[in-house]
C-alpha positions in Angstrom: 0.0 0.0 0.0 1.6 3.4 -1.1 -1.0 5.6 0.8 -3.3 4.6 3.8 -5.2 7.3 5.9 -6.4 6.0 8.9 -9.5 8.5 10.6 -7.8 11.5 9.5 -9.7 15.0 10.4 -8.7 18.3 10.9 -9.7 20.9 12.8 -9.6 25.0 12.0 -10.0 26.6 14.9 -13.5 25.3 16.6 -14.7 24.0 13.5 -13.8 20.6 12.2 -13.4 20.5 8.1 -12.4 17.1 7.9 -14.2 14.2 9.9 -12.7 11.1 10.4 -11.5 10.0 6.7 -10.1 6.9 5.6 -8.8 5.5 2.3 -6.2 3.7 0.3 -4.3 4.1 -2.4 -1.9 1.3 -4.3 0.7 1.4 -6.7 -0.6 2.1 -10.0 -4.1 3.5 -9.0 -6.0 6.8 -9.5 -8.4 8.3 -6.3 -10.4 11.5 -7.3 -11.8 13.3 -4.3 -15.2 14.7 -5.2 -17.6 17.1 -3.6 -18.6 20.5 -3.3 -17.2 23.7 -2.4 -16.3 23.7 1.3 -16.4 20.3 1.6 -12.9 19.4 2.9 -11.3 17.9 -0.4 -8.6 20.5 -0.4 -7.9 20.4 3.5 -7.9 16.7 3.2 -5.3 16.8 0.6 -2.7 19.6 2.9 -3.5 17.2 5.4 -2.1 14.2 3.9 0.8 16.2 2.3 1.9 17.2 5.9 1.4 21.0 5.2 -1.5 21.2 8.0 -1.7 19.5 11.8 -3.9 16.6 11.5 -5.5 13.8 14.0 -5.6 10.1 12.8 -2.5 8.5 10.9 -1.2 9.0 7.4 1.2 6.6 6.2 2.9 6.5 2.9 5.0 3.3 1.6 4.4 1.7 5.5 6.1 4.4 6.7 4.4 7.1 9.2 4.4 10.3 7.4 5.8 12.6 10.2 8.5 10.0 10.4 10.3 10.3 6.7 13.5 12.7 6.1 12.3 16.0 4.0 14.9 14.5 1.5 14.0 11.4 0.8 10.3 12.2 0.7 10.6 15.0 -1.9 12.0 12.5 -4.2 8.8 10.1 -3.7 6.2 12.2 -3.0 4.8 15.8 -4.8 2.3 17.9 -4.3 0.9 20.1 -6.6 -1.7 22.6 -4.9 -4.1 24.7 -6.4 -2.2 28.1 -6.8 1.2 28.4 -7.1 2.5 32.4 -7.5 5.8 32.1 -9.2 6.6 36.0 -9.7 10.4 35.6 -10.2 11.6 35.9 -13.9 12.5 32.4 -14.5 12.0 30.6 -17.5 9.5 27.7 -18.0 12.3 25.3 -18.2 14.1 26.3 -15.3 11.0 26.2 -13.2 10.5 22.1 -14.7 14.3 21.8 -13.5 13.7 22.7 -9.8 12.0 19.9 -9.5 15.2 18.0 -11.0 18.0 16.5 -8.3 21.1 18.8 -8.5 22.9 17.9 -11.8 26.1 18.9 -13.7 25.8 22.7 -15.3 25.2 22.9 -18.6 23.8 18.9 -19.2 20.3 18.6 -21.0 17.9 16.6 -19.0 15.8 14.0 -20.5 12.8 14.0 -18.2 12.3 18.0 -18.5 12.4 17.2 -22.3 10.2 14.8 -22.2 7.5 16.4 -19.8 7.5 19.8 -21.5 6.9 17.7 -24.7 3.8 15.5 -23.5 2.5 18.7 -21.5 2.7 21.4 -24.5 4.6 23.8 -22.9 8.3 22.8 -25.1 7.8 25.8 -27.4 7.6 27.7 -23.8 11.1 26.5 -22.8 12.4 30.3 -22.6 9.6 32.4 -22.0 9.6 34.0 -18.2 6.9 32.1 -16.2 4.7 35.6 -15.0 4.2 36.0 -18.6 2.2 33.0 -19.4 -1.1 32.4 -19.3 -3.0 30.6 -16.7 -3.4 27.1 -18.4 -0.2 27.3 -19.5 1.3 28.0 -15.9 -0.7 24.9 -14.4 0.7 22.9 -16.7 4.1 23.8 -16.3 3.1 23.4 -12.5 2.0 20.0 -13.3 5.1 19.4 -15.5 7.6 20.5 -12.1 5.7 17.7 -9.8 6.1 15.2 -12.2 9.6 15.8 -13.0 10.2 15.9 -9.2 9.5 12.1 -9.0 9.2 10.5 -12.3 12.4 8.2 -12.1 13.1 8.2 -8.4 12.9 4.3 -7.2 10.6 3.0 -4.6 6.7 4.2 -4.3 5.6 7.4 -5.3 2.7 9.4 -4.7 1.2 12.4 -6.7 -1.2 14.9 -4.5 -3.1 17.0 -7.2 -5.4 19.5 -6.0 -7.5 20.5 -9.0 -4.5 20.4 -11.1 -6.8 21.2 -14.7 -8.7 23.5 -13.5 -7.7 26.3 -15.5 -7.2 24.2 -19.0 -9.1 23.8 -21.8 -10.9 20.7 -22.8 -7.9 19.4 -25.1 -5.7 20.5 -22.3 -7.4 18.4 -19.6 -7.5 15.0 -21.4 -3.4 15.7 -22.2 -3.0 16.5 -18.4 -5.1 13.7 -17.3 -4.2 10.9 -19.8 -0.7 11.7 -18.9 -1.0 11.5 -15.5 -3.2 8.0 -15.6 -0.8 6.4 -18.5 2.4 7.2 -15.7 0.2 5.8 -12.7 -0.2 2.4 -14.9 3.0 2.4 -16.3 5.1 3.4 -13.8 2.8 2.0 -10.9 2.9 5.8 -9.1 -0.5 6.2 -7.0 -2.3 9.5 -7.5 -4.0 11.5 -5.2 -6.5 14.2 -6.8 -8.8 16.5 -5.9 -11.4 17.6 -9.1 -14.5 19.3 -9.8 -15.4 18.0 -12.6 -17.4 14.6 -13.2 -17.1 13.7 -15.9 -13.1 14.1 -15.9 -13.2 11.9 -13.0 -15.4 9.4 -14.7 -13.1 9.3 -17.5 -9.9 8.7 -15.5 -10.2 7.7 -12.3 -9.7 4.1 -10.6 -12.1 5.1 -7.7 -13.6 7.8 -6.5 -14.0 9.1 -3.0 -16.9 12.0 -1.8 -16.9 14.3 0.6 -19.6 17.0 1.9 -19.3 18.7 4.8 -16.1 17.2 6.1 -16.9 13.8 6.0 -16.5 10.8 3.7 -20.2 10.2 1.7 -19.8 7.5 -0.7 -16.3 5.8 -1.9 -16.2 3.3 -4.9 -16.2 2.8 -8.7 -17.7 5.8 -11.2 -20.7 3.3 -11.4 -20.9 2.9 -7.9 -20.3 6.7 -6.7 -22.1 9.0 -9.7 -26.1 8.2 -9.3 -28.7 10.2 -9.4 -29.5 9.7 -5.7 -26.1 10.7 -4.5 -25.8 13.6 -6.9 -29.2 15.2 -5.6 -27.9 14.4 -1.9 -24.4 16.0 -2.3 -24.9 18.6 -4.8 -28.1 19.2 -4.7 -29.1 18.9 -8.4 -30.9 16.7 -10.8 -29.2 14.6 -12.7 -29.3 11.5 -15.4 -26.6 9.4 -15.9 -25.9 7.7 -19.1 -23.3 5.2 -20.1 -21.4 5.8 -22.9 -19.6 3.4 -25.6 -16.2 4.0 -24.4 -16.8 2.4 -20.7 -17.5 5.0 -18.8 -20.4 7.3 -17.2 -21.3 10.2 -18.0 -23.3 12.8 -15.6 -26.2 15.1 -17.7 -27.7 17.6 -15.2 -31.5 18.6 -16.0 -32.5 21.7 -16.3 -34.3 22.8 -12.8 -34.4 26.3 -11.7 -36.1 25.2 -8.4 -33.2 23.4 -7.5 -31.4 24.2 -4.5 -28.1 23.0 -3.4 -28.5 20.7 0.1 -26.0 22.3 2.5 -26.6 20.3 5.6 -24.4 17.0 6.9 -25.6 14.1 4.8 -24.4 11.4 7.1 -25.7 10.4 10.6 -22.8 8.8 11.7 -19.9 11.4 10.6 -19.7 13.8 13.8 -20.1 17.5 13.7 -17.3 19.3 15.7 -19.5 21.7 17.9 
């Protein structure tokens, strides 16, 4: 097991954001965390990276998280959060290389070649990073955490927090496609935090909900993206079709009564008072 999270919750000030979360991840697999806004995907995710004081356990490779040497778990584990301000005039490939162990001046690196190619940011290589738009700095984001652990040995884990959010639709299948094919192929488990359904329908292994701080529903695309659920969590009215490549997909109706459901959705996840 790469990742195991053992009733994880977190606490901001009196109010508790996360509730008691568990889930695992294995080599080679894809986790989504779904749900809406304010529902604890993002604190659950700085949690598990070690950013943010947490109660429970978080383990990656067997190995307690608190217990690994910065060092060695920067070249196993990256994290990838929703904004990064890089206001320093640096060049898109120098930004790819931080994520790079120290090499010899002046050597090319293979993997930044590589990951600016499959990420469509190599025609980028020398233009100053505040310059760029905002789908093209999320991918060269995305291309730095990849580059940080793409050939280290051992496990490796990905933390993604809505890493395509600011990409186009072309954009997002490259992202995401790349980031499942190195999850199969190179057997890294990927933690990832989206908004969008469908997306996670498309590439995800499993797929894990939250509202309110707690865990609602954890399971399969099939299993997790019902009608039922989607009223309960989101609040809206959907159909769910299945489409010839494998996968779900979700259709909202049209319903200007709707209303999205704020309160906890399940009994036995306790509200911090």
């Amino acid at each position: 097991m790469v990742l195991a999270v053992e009733n994880v919750s977190v606490s901001l000030g009196r109010s508790r954001v996360v509730n008691g979360i568990d889930c695992q991840i294995q080599a080679g697999e894809m986790l989504m965390l779904l749900g809406p806004n304010g529902a604890g995907k993002s604190t659950l995710l700085r949690a598990v990276s070690g950013d943010i004081p947490y109660q429970g356990n978080v383990s990656f490779s067997g190995r307690e998280l608190g217990s690994w040497p910065p060092e060695s778990l920067a070249r196993q584990r990256a994290v990838m959060p929703q904004r990064v301000e890089v206001n320093f005039p640096l060049t898109v490939e120098e930004v790819v290389c931080l994520g790079r162990p120290a090499k010899a001046s002046g050597r090319s690196d293979p993997v930044v070649d590589q990951l600016m190619n499959e990420l469509d940011i190599g025609h980028l290589r020398h233009r100053l990073v505040p310059g760029l738009s905002g789908g093209e700095q999320q991918r060269l984001q995305l291309a730095r955490v990849l580059a940080q652990v793409l050939d280290s040995p051992g496990d490796r884990l990905l933390l993604l927090d809505e890493c395509t959010s600011a990409l186009d639709p072309a954009h997002q299948q490259m992202a995401l496609a790349l980031v499942r094919s190195l999850a199969r192929d190179e057997g890294m488990a990927v933690l990832a935090v989206v908004h969008d359904l469908n997306l996670a329908a498309q590439f995800a292994d499993r797929l894990l909900v939250m509202k309110a701080g707690c865990l609602i529903h954890e399971g399969s695309a099939w299993e997790v993206l019902t009608p039922d659920l989607l009223q309960t969590v989101y609040g809206f009215t959907a159909r769910v079709i299945e489409l010839e490549e494998g996968y779900p997909m979700v259709v909202p109706r049209r319903d200007r009564s709707a209303r999205a459901y704020t309160a906890p959705v399940n009994p036995n996840c306790r509200q911090a008072s």
